[in-house]
C-alpha positions in Angstrom: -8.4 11.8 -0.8 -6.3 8.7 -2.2 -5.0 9.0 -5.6 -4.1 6.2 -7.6 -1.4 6.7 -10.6 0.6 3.9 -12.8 4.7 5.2 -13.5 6.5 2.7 -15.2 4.8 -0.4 -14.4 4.6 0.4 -11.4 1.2 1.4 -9.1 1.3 4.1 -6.8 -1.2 4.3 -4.6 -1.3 7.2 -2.5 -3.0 6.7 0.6 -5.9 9.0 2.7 -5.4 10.7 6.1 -7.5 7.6 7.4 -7.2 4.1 6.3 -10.5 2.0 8.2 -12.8 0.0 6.8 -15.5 2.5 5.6 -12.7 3.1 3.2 -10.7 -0.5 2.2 -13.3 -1.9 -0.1 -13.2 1.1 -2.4 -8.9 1.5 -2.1 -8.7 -2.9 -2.7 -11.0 -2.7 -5.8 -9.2 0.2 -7.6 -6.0 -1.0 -6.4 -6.6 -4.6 -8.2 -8.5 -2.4 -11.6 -5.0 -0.8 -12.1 -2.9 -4.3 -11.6 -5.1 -6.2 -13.9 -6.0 -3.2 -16.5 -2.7 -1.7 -16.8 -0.7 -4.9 -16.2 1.4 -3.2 -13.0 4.7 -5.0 -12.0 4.7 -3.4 -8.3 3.0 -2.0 -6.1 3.7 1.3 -3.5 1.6 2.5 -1.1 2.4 5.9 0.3 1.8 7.0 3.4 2.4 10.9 3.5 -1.0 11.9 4.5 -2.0 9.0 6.9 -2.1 10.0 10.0 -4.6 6.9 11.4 -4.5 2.7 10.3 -6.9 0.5 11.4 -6.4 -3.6 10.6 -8.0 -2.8 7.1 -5.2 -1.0 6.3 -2.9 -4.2 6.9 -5.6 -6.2 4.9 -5.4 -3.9 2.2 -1.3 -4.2 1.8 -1.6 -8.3 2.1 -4.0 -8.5 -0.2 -2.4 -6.6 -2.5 1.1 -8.4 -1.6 -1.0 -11.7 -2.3 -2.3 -10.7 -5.7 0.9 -8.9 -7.0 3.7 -11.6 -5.7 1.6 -14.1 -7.7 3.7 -12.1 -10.6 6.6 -11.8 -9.4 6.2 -7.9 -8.4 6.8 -6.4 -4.5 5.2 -4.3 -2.8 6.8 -0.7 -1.4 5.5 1.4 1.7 7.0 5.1 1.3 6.5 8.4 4.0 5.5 6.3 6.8 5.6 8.5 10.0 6.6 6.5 13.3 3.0 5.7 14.1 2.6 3.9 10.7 5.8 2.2 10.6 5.3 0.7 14.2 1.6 -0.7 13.1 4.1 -2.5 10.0 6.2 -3.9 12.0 3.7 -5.0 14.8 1.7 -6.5 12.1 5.4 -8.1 10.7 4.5 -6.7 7.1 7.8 -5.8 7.0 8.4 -9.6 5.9 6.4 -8.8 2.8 6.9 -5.7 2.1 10.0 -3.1 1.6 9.4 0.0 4.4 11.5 2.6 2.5 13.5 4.6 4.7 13.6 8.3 4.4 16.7 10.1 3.7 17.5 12.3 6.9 
């Protein structure tokens, strides 16, 4: 289940075991309710459940990288696995948004 909380400015929007599109509408409309309603700098996105990404999931971070950029915010991506990370980078998100690396 995806969870959506606001910490200092900043959105948090923790992501479901399976981003498709059966799912983006609902995770892009409450993800742009928070940055309009609760006036969010920044947005991060974290992966810790995902296990499965479709191309939704890489509409769903630009659109949300269009949307927040227009004020100046960025966008974060935190416990991607290897499988999510590689989709980033194949998709070259990584220009847009900051893949936090894991401590070892």
């Amino acid at each position: 289940m995806e969870e959506f909380q606001v910490i200092d400015h900043c959105l948090v929007v923790k992501l479901p075991e399976e981003i498709d599109h059966h799912r983006a509408g609902y995770l892009c409309e409450q993800a742009d309710h928070y940055i309009v309603k609760e006036k969010v700098e920044h947005v991060v996105f974290d992966f810790e459940k995902t296990r499965f990404m479709d191309s939704s999931g890489i509409g769903i971070i630009m659109g949300r990288y269009k949307k927040i950029s227009c004020f100046g915010g960025k966008v974060y991506a935190i416990h991607t696995d290897r499988q999510v990370k590689r989709i980033l980078y194949l998709a070259g998100l990584d220009k847009y948004v900051e893949i936090v690396k894991e401590e070892e």
